[in-house]
Gaussian input, Z-matrix of N, CA and C with variables (Angstrom, degrees):
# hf/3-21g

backbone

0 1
 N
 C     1     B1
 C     2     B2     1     A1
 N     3     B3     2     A2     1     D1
 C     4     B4     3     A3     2     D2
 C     5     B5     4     A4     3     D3
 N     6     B6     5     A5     4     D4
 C     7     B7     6     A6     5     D5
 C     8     B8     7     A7     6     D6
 N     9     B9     8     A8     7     D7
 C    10    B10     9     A9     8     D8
 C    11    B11    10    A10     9     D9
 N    12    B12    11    A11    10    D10
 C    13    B13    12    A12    11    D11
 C    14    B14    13    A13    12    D12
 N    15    B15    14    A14    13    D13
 C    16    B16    15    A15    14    D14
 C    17    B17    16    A16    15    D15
 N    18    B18    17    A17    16    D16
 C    19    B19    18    A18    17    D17
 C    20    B20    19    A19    18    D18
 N    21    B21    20    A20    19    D19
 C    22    B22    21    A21    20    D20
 C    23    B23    22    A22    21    D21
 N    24    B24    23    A23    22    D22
 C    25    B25    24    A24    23    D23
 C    26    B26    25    A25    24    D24
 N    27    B27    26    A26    25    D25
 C    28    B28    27    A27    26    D26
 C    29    B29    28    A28    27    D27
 N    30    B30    29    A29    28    D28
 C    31    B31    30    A30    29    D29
 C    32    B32    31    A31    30    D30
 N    33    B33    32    A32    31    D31
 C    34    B34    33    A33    32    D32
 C    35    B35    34    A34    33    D33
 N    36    B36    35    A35    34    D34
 C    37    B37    36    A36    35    D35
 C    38    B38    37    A37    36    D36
 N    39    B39    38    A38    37    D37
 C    40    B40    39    A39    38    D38
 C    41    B41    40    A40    39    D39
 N    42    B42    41    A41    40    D40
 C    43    B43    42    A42    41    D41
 C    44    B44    43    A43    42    D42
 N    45    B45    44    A44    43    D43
 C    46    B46    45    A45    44    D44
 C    47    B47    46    A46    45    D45
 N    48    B48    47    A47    46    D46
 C    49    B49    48    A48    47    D47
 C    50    B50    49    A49    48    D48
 N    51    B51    50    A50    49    D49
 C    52    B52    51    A51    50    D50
 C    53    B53    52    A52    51    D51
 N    54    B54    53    A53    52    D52
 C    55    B55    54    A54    53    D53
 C    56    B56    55    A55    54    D54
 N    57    B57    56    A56    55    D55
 C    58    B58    57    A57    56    D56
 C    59    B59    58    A58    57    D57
 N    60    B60    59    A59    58    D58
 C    61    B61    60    A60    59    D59
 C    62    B62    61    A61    60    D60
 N    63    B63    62    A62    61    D61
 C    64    B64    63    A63    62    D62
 C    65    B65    64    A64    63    D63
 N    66    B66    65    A65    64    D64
 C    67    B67    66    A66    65    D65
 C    68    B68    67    A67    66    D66
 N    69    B69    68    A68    67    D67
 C    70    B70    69    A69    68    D68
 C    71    B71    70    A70    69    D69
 N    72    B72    71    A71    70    D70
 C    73    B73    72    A72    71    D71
 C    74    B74    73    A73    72    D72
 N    75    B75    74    A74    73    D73
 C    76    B76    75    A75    74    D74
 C    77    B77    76    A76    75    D75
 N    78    B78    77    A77    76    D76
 C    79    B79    78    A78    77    D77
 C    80    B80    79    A79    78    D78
 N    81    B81    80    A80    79    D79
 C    82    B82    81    A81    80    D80
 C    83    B83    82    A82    81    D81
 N    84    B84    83    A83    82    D82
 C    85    B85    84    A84    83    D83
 C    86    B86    85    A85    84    D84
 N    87    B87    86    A86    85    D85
 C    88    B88    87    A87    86    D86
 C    89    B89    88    A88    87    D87
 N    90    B90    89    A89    88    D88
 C    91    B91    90    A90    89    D89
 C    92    B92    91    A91    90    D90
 N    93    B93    92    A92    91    D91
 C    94    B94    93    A93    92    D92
 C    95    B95    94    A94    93    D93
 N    96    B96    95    A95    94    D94
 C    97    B97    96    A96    95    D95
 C    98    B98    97    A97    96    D96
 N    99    B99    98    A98    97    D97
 C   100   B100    99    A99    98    D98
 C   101   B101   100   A100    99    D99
 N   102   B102   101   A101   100   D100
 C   103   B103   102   A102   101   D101
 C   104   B104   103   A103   102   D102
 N   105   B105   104   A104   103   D103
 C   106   B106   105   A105   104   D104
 C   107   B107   106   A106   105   D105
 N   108   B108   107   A107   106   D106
 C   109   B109   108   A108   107   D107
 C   110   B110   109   A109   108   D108
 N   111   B111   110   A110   109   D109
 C   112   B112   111   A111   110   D110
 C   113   B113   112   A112   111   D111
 N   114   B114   113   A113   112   D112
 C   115   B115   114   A114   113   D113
 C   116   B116   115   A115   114   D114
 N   117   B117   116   A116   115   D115
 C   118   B118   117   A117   116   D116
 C   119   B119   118   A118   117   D117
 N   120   B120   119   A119   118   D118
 C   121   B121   120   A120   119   D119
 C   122   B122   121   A121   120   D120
 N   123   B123   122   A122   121   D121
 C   124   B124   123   A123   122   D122
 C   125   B125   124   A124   123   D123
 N   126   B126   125   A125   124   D124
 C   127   B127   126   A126   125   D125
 C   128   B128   127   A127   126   D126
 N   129   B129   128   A128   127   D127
 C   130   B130   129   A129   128   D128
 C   131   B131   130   A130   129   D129
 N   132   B132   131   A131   130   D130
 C   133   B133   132   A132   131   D131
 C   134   B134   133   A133   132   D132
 N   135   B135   134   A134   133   D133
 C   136   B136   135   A135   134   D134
 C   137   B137   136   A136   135   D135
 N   138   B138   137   A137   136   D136
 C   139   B139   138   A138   137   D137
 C   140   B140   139   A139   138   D138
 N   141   B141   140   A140   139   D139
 C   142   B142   141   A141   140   D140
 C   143   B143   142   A142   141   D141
 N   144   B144   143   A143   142   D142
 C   145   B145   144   A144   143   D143
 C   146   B146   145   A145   144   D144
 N   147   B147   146   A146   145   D145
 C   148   B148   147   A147   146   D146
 C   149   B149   148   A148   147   D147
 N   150   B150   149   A149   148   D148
 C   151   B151   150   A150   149   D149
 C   152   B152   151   A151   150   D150
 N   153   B153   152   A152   151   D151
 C   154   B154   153   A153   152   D152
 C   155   B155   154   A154   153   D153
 N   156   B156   155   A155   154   D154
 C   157   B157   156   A156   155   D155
 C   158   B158   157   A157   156   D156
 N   159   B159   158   A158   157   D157
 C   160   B160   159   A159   158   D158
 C   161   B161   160   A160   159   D159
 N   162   B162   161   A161   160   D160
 C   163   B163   162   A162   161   D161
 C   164   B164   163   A163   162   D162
 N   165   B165   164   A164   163   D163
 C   166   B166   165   A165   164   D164
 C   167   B167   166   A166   165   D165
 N   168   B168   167   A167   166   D166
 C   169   B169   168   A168   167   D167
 C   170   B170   169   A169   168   D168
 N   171   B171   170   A170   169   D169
 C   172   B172   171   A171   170   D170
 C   173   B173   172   A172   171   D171
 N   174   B174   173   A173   172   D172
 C   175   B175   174   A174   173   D173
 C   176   B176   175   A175   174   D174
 N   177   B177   176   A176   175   D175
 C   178   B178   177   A177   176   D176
 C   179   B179   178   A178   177   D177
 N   180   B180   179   A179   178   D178
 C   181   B181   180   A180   179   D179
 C   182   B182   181   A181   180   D180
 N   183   B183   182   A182   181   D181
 C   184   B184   183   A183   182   D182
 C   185   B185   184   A184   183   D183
 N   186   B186   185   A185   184   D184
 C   187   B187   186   A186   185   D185
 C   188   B188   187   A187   186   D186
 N   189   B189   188   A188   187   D187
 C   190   B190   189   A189   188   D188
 C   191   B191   190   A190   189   D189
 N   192   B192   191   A191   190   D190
 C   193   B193   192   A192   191   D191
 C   194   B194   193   A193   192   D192
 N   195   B195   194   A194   193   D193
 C   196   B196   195   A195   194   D194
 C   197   B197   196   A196   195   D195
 N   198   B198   197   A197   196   D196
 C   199   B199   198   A198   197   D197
 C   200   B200   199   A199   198   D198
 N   201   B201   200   A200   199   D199
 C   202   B202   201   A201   200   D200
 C   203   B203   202   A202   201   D201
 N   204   B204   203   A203   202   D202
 C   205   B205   204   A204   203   D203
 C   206   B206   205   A205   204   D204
 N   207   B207   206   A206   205   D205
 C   208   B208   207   A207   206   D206
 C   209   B209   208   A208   207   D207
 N   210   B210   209   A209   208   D208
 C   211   B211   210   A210   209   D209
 C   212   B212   211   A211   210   D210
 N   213   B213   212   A212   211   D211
 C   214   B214   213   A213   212   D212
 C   215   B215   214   A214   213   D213
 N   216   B216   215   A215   214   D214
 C   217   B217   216   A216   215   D215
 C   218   B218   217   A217   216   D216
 N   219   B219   218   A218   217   D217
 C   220   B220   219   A219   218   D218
 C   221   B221   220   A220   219   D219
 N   222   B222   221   A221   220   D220
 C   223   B223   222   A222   221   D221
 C   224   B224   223   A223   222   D222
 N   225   B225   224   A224   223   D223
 C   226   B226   225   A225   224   D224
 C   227   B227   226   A226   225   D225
 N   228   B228   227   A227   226   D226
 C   229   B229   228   A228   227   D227
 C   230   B230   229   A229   228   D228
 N   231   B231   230   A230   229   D229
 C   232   B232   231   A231   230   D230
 C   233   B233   232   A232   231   D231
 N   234   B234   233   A233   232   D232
 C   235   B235   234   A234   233   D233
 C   236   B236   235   A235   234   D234
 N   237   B237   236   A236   235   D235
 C   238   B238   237   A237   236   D236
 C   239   B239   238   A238   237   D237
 N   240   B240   239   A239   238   D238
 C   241   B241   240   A240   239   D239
 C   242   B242   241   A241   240   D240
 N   243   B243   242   A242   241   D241
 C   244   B244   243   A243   242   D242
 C   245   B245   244   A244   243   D243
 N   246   B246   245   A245   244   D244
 C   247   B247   246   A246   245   D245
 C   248   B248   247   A247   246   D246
 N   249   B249   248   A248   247   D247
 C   250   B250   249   A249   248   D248
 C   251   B251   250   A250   249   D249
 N   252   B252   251   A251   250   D250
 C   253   B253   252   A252   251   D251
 C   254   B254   253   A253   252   D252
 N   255   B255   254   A254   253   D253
 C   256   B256   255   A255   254   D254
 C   257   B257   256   A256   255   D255
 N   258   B258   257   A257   256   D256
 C   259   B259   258   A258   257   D257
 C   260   B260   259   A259   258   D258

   B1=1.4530
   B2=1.5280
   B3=1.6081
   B4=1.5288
   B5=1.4711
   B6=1.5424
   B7=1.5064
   B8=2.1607
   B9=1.5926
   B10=2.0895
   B11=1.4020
   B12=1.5448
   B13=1.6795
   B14=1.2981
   B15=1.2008
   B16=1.0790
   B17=1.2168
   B18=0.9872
   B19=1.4284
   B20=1.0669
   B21=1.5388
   B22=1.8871
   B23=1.7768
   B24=1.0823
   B25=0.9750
   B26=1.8779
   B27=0.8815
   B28=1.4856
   B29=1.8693
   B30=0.8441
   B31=1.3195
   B32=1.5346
   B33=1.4895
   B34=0.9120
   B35=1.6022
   B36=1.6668
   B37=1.2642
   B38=1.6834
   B39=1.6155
   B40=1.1190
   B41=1.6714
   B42=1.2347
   B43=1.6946
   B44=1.4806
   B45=1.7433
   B46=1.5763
   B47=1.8264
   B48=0.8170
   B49=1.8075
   B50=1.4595
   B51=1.3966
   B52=1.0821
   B53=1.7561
   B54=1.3767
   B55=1.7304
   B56=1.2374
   B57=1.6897
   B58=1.3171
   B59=1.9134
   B60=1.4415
   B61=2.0697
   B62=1.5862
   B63=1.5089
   B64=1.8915
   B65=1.7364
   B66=0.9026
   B67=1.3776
   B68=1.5565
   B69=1.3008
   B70=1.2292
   B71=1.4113
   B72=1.6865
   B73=1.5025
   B74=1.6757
   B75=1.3870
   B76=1.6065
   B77=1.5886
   B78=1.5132
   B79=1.4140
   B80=1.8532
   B81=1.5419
   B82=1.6003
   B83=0.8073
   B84=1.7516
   B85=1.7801
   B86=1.7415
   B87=1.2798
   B88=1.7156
   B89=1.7814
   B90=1.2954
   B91=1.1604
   B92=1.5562
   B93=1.1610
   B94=1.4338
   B95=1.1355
   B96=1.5533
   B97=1.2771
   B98=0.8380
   B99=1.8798
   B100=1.6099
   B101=1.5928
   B102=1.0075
   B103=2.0422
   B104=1.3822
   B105=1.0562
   B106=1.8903
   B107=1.5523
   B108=1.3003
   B109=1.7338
   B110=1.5709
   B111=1.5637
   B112=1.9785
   B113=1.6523
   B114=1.3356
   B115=1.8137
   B116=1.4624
   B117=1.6421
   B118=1.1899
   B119=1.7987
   B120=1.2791
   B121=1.2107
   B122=1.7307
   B123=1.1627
   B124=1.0208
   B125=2.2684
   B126=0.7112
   B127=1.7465
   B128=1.5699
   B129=1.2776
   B130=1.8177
   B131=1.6350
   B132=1.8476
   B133=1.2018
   B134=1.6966
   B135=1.5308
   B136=1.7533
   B137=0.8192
   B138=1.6684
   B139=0.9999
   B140=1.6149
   B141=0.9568
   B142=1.2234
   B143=1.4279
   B144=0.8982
   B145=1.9349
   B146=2.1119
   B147=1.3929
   B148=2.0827
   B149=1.8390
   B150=1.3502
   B151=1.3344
   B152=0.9839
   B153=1.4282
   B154=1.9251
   B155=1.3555
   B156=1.0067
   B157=1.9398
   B158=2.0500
   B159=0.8863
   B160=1.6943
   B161=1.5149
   B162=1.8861
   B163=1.8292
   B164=1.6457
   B165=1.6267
   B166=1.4521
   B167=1.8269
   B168=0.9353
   B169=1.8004
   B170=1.5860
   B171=1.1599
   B172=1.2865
   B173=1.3782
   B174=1.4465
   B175=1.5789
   B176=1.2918
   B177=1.3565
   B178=1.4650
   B179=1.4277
   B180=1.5503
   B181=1.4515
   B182=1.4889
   B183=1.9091
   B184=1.4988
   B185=1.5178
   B186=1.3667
   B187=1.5558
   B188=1.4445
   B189=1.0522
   B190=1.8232
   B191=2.3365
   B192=1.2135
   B193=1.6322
   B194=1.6930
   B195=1.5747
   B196=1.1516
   B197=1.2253
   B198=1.3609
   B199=1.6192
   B200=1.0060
   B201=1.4721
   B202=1.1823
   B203=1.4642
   B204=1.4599
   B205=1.9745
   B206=1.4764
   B207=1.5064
   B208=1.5456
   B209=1.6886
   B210=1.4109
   B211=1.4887
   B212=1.6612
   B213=1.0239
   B214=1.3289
   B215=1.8364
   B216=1.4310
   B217=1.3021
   B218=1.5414
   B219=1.2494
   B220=1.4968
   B221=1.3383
   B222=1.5609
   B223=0.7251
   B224=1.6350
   B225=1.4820
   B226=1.6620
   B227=1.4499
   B228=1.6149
   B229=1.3118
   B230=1.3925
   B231=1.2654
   B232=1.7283
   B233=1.0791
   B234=1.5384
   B235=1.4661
   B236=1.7292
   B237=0.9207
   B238=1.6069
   B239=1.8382
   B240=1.2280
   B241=1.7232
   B242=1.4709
   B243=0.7510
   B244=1.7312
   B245=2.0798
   B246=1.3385
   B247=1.4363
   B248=1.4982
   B249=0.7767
   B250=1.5483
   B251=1.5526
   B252=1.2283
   B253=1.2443
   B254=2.1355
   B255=0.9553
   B256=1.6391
   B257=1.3223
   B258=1.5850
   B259=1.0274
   B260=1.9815
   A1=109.21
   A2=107.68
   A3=102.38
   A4=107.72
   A5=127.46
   A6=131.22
   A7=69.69
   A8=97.60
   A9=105.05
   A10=104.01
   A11=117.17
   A12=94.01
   A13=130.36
   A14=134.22
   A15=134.75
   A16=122.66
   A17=127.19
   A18=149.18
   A19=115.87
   A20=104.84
   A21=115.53
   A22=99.28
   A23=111.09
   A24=153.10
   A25=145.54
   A26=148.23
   A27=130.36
   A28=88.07
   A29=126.33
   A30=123.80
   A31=114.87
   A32=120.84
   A33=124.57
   A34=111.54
   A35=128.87
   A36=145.50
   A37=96.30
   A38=98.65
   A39=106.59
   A40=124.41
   A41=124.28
   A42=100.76
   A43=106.09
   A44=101.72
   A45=105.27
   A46=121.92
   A47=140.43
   A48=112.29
   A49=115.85
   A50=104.27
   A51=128.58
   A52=88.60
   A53=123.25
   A54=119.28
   A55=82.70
   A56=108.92
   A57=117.83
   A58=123.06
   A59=79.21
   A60=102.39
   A61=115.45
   A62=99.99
   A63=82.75
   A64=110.36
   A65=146.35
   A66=177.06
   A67=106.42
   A68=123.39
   A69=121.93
   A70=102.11
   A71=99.50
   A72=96.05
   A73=117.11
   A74=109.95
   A75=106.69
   A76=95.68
   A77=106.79
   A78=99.53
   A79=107.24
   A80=116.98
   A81=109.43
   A82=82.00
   A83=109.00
   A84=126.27
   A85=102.95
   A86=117.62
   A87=100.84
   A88=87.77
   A89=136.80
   A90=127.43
   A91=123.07
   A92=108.06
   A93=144.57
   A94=136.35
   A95=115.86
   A96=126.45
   A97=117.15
   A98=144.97
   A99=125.63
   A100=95.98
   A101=117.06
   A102=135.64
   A103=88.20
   A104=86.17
   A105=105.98
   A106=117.27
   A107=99.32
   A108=104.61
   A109=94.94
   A110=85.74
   A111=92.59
   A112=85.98
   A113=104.57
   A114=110.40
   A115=101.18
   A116=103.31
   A117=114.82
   A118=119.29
   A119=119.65
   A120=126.92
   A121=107.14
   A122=125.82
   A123=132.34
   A124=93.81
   A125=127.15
   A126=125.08
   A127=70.64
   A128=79.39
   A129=108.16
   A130=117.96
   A131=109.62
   A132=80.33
   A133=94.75
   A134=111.69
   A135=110.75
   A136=121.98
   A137=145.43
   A138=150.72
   A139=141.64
   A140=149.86
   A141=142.03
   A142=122.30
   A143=112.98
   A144=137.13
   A145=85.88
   A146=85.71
   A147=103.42
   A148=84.12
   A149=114.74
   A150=132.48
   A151=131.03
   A152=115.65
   A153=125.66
   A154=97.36
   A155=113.87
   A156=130.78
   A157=104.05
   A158=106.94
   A159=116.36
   A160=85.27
   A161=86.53
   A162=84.96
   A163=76.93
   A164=94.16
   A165=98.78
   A166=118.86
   A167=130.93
   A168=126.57
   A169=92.93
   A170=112.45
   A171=125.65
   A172=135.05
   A173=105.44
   A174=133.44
   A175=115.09
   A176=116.71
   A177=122.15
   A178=106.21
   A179=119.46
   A180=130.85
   A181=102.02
   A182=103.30
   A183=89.36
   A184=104.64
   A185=106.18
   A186=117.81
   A187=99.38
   A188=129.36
   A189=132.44
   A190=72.97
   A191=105.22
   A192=126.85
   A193=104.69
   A194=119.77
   A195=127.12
   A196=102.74
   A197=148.16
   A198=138.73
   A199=128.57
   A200=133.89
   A201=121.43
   A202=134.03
   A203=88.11
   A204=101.67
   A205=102.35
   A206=95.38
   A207=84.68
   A208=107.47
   A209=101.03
   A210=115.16
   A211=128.77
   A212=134.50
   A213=123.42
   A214=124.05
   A215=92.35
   A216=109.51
   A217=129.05
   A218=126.51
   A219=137.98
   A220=124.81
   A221=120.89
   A222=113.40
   A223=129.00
   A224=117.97
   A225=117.43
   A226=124.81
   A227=114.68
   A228=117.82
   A229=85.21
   A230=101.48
   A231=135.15
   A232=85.08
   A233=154.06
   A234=144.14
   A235=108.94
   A236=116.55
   A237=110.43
   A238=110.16
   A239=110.48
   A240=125.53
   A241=111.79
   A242=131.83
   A243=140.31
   A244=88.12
   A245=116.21
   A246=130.21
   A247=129.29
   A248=136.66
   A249=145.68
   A250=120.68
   A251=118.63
   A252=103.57
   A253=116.11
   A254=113.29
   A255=87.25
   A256=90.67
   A257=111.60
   A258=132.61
   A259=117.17
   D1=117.95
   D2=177.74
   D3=-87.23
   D4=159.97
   D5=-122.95
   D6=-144.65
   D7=108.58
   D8=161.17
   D9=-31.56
   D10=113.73
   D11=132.81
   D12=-133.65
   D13=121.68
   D14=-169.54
   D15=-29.12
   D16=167.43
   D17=174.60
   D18=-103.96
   D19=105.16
   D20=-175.61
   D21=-94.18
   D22=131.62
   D23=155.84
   D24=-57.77
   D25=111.48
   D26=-143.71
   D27=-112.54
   D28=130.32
   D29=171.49
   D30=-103.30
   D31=179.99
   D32=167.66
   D33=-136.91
   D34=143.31
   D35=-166.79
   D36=-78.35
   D37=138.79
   D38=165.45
   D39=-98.99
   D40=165.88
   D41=-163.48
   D42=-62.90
   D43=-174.80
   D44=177.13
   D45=-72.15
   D46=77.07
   D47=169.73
   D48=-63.58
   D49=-162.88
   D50=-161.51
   D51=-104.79
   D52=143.02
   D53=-177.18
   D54=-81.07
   D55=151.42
   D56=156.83
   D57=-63.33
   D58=137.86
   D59=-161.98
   D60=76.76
   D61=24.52
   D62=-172.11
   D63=-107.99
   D64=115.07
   D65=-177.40
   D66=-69.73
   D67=140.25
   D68=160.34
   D69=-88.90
   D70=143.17
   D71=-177.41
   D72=-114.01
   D73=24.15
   D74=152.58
   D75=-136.95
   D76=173.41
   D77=-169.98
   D78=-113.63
   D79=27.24
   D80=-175.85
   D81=-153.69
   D82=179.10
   D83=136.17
   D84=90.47
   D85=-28.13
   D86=-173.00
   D87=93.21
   D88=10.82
   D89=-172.70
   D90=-103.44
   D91=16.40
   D92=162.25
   D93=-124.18
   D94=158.03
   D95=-164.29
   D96=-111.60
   D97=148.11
   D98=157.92
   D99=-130.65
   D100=156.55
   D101=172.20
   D102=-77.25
   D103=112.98
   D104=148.75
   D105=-111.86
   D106=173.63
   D107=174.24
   D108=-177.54
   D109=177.25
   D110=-153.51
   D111=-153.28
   D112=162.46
   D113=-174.63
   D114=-142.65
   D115=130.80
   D116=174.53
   D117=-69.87
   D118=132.58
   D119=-154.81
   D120=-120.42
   D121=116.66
   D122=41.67
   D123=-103.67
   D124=173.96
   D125=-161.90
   D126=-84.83
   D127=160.81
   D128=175.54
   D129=63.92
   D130=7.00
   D131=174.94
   D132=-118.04
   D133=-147.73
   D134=-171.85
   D135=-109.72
   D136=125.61
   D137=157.81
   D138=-92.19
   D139=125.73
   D140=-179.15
   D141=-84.54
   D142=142.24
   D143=165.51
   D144=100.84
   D145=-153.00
   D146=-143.74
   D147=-85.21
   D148=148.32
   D149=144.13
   D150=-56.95
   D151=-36.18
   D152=-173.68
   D153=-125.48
   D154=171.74
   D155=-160.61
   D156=-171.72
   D157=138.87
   D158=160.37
   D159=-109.33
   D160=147.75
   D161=170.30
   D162=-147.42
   D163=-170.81
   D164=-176.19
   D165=-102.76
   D166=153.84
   D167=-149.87
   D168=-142.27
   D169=141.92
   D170=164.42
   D171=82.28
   D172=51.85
   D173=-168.74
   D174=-38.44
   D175=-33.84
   D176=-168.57
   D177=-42.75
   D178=163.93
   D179=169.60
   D180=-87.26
   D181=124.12
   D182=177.45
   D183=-81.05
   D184=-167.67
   D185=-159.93
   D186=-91.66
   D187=-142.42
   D188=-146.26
   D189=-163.20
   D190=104.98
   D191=51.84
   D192=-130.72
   D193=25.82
   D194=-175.17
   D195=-84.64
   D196=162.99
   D197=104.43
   D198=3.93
   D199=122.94
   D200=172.79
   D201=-65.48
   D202=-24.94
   D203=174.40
   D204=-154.29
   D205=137.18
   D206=173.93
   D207=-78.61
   D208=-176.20
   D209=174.22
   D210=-74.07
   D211=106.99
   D212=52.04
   D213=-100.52
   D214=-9.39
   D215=-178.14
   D216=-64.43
   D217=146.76
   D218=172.56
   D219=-103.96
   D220=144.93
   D221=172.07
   D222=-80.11
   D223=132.19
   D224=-164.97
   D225=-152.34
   D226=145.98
   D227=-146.67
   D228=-110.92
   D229=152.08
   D230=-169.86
   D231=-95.80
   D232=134.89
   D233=159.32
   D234=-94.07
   D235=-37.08
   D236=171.23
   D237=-51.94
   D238=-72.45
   D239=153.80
   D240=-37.83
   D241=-52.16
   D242=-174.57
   D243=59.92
   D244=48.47
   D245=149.97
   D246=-99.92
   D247=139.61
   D248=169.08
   D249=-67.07
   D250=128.06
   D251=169.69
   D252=-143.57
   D253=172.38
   D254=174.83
   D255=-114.02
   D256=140.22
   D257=-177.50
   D258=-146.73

């Protein structure tokens, strides 16, 4: 008696969003975090590495008497924009 086995499948990752209800929780600098997550595509088949991720949110330059960016980040100019951002 031969014994089903499914058919595994190789998937592919869909990009990162933002998880539903998730907020950055500082508002400059790269000094915040938001939940992301990503879905393996087509559903049901396999993907490799993590589903969920923290990344960092909120590029803006904070203001003075803050840091301008937290660490690891720098502060950096867009030259087309001639804006700042930490990156």
């Amino acid at each position: 008696m031969k014994l089903f086995q499914p058919e595994v499948c190789a998937g592919t990752w869909t990009a990162w969003t933002a998880a539903p209800g998730a907020t950055c929780n500082d508002t400059c600098g790269n000094c915040g975090i938001i939940s992301m997550q990503r879905y393996c595509f087509p559903s049901g088949c396999q993907c490799s590495g993590a589903f969920t991720s923290q990344q960092p949110c909120a590029n803006s330059v904070c203001l003075f008497p803050r840091a301008s960016c937290c660490a690891p980040y720098k502060k950096t100019i867009d030259v087309p924009t001639k804006s700042f951002y930490c990156g």
